[in-house]
N, C-alpha and C positions, 0 to 999 in steps of 0.2 A: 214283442221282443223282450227278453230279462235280461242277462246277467251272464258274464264268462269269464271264469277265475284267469288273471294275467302271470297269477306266480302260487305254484302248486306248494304242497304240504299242507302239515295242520299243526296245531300249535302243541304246546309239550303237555305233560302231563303236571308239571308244578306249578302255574299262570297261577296269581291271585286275583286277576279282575280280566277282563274283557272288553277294549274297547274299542270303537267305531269310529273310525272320522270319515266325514261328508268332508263337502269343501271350507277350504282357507282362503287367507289370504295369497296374494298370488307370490310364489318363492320358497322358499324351503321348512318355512316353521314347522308348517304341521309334521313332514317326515322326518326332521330330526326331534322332536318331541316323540311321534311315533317311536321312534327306534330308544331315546332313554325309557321311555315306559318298558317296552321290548326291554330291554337291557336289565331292568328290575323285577324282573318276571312274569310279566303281562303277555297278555295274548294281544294283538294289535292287526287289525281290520280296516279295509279301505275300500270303497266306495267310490267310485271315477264316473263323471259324470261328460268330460269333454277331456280332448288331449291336452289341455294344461294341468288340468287334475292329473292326468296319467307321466305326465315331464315331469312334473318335480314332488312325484312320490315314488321315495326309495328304500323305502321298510316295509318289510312285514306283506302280507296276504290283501290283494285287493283285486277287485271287480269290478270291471267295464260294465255302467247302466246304460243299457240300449233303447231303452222304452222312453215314453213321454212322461208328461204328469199325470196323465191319468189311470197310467198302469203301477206308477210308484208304490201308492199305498201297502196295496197286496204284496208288489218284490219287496218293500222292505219290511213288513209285518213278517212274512218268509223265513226272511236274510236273519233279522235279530234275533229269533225262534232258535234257528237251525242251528245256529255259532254260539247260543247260551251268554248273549251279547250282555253285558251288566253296564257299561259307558257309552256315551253318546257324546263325540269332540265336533265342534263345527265354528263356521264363524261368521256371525249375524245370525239371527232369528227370526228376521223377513224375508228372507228368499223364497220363494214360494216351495220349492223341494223340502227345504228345511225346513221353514211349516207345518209341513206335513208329518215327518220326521218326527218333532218335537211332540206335538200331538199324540201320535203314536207312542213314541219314548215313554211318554209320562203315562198315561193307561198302561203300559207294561212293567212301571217299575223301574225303568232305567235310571242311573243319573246323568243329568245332562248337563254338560259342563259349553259355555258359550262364549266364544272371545270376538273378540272388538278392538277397535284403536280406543285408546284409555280416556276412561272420563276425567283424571286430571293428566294435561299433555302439556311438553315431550317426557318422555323418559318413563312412563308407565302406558303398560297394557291391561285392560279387561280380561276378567275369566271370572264369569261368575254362573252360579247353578243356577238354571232353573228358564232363567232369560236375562237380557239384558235392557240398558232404557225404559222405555219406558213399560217391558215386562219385567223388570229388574223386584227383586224380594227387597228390597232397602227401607226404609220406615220414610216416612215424611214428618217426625215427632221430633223438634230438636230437642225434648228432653228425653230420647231413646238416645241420641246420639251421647249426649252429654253424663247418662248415664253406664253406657257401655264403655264409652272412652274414660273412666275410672279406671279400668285394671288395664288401661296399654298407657304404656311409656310416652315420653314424649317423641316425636320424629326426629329421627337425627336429618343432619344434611346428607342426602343423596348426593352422591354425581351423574354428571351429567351423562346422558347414553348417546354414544357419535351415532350419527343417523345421517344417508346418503339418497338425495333426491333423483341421480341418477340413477344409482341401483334401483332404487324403485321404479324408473322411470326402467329401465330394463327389464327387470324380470316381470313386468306387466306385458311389454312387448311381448318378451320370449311365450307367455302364458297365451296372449292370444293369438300370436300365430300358431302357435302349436293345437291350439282350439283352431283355428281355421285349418291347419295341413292335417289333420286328423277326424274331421268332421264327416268324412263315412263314418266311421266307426261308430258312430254315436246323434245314429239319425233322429230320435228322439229328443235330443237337448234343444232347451231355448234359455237363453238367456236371459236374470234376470232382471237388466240393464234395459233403460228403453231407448237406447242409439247403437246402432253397428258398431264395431268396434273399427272399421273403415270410417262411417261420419262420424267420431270421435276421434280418431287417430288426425283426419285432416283439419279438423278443430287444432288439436296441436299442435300441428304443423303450426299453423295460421297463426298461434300464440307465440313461438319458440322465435318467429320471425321477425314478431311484432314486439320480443320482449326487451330490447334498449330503450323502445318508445317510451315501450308502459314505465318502464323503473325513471324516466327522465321527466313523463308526465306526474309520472305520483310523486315525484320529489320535489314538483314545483306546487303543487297542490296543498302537501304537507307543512311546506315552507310558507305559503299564503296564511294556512291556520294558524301558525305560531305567530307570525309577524303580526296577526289582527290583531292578539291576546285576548279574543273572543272564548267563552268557556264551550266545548264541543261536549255531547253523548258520541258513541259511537255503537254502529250497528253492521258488525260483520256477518256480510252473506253468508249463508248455506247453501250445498249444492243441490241442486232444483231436485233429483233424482234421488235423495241420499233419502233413508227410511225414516232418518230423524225427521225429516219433513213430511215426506208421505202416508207416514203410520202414525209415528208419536206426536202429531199434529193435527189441526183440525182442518190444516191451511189446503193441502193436497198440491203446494208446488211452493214454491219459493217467492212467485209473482201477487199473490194475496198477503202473502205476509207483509211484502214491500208495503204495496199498497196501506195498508193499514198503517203500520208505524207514518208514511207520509201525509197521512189524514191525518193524525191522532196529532204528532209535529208543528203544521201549518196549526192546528184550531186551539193547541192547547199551547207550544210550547214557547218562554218569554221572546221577546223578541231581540235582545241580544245573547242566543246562543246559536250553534251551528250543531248539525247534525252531519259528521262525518260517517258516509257508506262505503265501507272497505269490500272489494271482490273476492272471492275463495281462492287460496291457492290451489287446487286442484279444479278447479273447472276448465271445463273442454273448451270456451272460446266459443260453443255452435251458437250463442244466444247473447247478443253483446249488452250485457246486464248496466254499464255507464254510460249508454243513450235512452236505456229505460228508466233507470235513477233521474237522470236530467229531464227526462220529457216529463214523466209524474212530478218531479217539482215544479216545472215552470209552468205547468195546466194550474196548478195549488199555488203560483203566487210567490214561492218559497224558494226559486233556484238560486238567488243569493246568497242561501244560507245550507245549502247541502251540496258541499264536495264530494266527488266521490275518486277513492284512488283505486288503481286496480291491484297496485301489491306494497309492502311495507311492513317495517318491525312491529309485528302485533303487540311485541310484551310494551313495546316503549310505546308505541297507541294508545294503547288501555290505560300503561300507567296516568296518560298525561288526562286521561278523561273524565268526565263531569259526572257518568252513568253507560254505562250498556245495553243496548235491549239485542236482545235474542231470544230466537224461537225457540232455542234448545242446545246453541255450538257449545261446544265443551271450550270453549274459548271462556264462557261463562266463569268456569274454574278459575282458569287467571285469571280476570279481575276482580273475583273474592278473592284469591289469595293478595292481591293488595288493596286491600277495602276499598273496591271502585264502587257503587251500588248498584245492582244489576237486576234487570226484570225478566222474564221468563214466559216466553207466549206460550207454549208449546206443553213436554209432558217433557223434565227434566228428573234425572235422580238428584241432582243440587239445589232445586227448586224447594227450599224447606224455610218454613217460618222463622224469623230472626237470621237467614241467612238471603234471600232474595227479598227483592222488593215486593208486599204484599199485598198493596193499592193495584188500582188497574192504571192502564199507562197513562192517561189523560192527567193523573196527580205524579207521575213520574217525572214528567220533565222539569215542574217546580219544586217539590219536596221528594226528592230521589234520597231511599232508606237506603243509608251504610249496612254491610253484613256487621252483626258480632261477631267479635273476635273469637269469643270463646266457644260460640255454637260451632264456627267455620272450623275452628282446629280442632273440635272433637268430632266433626262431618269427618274430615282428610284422615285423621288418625282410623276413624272406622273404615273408613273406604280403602283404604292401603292394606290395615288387616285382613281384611275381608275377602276384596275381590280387585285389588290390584297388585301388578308383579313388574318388580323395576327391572327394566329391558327394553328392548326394541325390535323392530321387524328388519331394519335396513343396515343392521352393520353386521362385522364375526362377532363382536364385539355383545354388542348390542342381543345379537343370537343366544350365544351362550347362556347369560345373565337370563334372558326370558326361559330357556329351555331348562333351566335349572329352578327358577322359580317354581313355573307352569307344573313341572312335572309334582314337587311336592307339593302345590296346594289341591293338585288334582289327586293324587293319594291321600291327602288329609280326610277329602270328601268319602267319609262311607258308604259303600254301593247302595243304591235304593232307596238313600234316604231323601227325605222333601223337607226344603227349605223353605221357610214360612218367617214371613213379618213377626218381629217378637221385641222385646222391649230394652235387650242387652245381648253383645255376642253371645255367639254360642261357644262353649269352652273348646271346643275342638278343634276352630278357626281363631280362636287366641293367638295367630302363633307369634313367634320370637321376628318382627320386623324384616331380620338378617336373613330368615330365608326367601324372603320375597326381595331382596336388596345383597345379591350375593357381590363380594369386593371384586373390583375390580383389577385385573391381574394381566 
């Protein structure tokens, strides 16, 4: 099976670039991006892979994929041929279709622009060429950062982007029933999530039910830490399924990771501190992760001294903590930004010398290294230039700001060209802060 145009035409004769988008996030970004590209005189191309992709894309020329993965390759090697494709929009770089995609993209030339929920969060998004995480082109040199961060300004203060757990919490609905009530159409798709969206949705349930519990148990958990005046690390979960763990780790789930910090913990760490284990706010509930914390501590000796909450104010967490460890959450970001000292299991773009902790974690827990100040503010100062855009996925608000960024730093990027580790920005990604930070109105 290939391919069946869902909206006929063909693009005009003035387009300056050519671009592609695969799948997004679930909700409207990609097609209202689609459409200001459109609106600037692009050619603009769509890819649908299941009827969520097909609900909420409403720009421009796109095509129901009928096949599986293994007919991909060939329909899209085709597809990008035939349409004289110069861009590639998607969003994550582990999905197995995009994989592939990407792959291809790059033996042909394309540029491939990749978004993400933002390595420093809330209020920024990911887009960067080429890949992202831990396929990201970013230097790991803090004297690349510290030398690029010469010719950019200081940061001014951002505002904050409103952002609705709801709406999110909706337009993932809407996205996969619409992939369920449309799945003839597109007998070839599998998904690249490994729970049904049925055993995930009743995961939520099971959560949404449970959740005055949880907020009554984590507050009296919280309150126990404080009142001890015991000094805590803290080590916020990752979602077992998420590719940060999967790919940009060596761990392949979430549950060796545990493991390991509660070994390292129990043999190394003083014996008056605590190590508080916070749960993912987005996890499904299918795997109840705070009788797994408890039982690996009390097997090790240790359940006295590791709480764990399932939900609470991460920023006021972190602030109040001793040290971090993570595999890779971008939570990591906040606690450099308040000189928490943080350690890094995993395969991090923030993970850079004089900003994470460098020892292995068994010397973590007694001598835990503060970031420098001044490597950290010329990391963020780069990483805002570069390949972050202040907005959001979940509000009008929020949209706008992103759809405005996105679209010019995606113009900025020369068609074809390859972005390569180098030792100072490139002048052409220099840009003016304000267009990645449009006011808010």
């Amino acid at each position: 099976m290939g391919g069946q145009d869902t909206r006929p035409g063909s693009a005009g004769d003035g387009e300056q670039r050519r671009f592609l988008f695969l799948q997004g996030l679930a909700g409207p970004f990609f097609s209202l991006l689609g459409r200001r590209l459109a609106e600037h005189g692009h050619a603009v191309h769509r890819i649908n892979f299941n009827g969520g992709d097909r609900v909420y894309w409403r720009q421009g020329h796109a095509t129901d994929y009928r096949g599986n993965l293994d007919r991909w390759p060939s329909f899209f090697s085709r597809f990008i041929q035939a349409r004289g494709i110069t861009d590639l929009v998607l969003f994550g770089d582990c999905r197995p279709l995009h994989k592939v995609a990407i792959g291809i993209a790059k033996n042909a030339g394309l540029q491939i622009h990749v978004f993400e929920e933002g390595y420093i969060r809330p209020d920024f998004v990911t887009v960067e060429r080429g890949g992202v995480n831990g396929h990201s082109s970013l230097w790991r040199d803090p004297d690349a950062y510290l030398q690029a961060a010469r010719s950019l300004p200081p940061l001014p203060e951002f505002p904050g982007v409103p952002s609705s757990f709801g709406r999110r919490a909706r337009e993932d609905v809407i996205y996969n029933l619409s992939a369920i009530a449309l799945r003839p159409l597109f007998p070839g798709y599998k998904t690249h999530r490994p729970w049904s969206i049925v055993t995930e949705y009743a995961g939520w349930i099971r959560r949404l039910i449970g959740a005055k519990g949880a907020a009554l148990r984590s507050r009296a958990v919280l309150d126990r830490v404080q009142a001890s005046g015991k000094r805590y690390f803290i080590f916020p979960l990752q979602l077992d399924d998420d590719s940060q763990i999967r790919v940009h780790s060596h761990y392949g789930g979430i549950q060796p990771a545990i493991d390991e910090v509660l070994d390292s913990f129990a043999a190394h760490a003083p014996e008056d501190v605590l190590l508080l284990v916070k749960g993912h706010p987005l996890d499904n509930g299918l795997i109840d992760w705070g009788d797994r914390i408890r039982d690996g501590a009390a097997r090790r000796g240790i359940a006295d001294r590791v709480p764990y909450v399932e939900e609470g104010d991460i920023d006021q967490i972190v602030r109040g903590a001793a040290g971090l460890v993570t595999v890779n959450s971008t939570t990591g970001t906040l606690s450099l930004r308040h000189g928490v000292p943080t350690i890094v299991l995993g395969h991090a773009v923030y993970d850079v010398p004089r900003i994470t902790h460098s020892g292995p974690l068994s010397r973590f827990w007694a001598s835990p290294q503060p970031p420098e100040t001044e490597v950290f503010d010329a990391f963020r100062r780069v990483l805002i230039d570069r390949c972050l855009v202040h907005g959001g996925y979940f509000s009008d608000e929020g949209l706008e700001m992103l759809v405005s960024g996105s679209a010019a730093r995606i113009e900025a990027a020369a068609p074809g060209a390859v972005q390569v580790r180098a030792t100072a920005a490139k002048p052409e990604i220099r840009t003016a802060i304000g267009r990645a930070a449009p006011a808010r109105g």
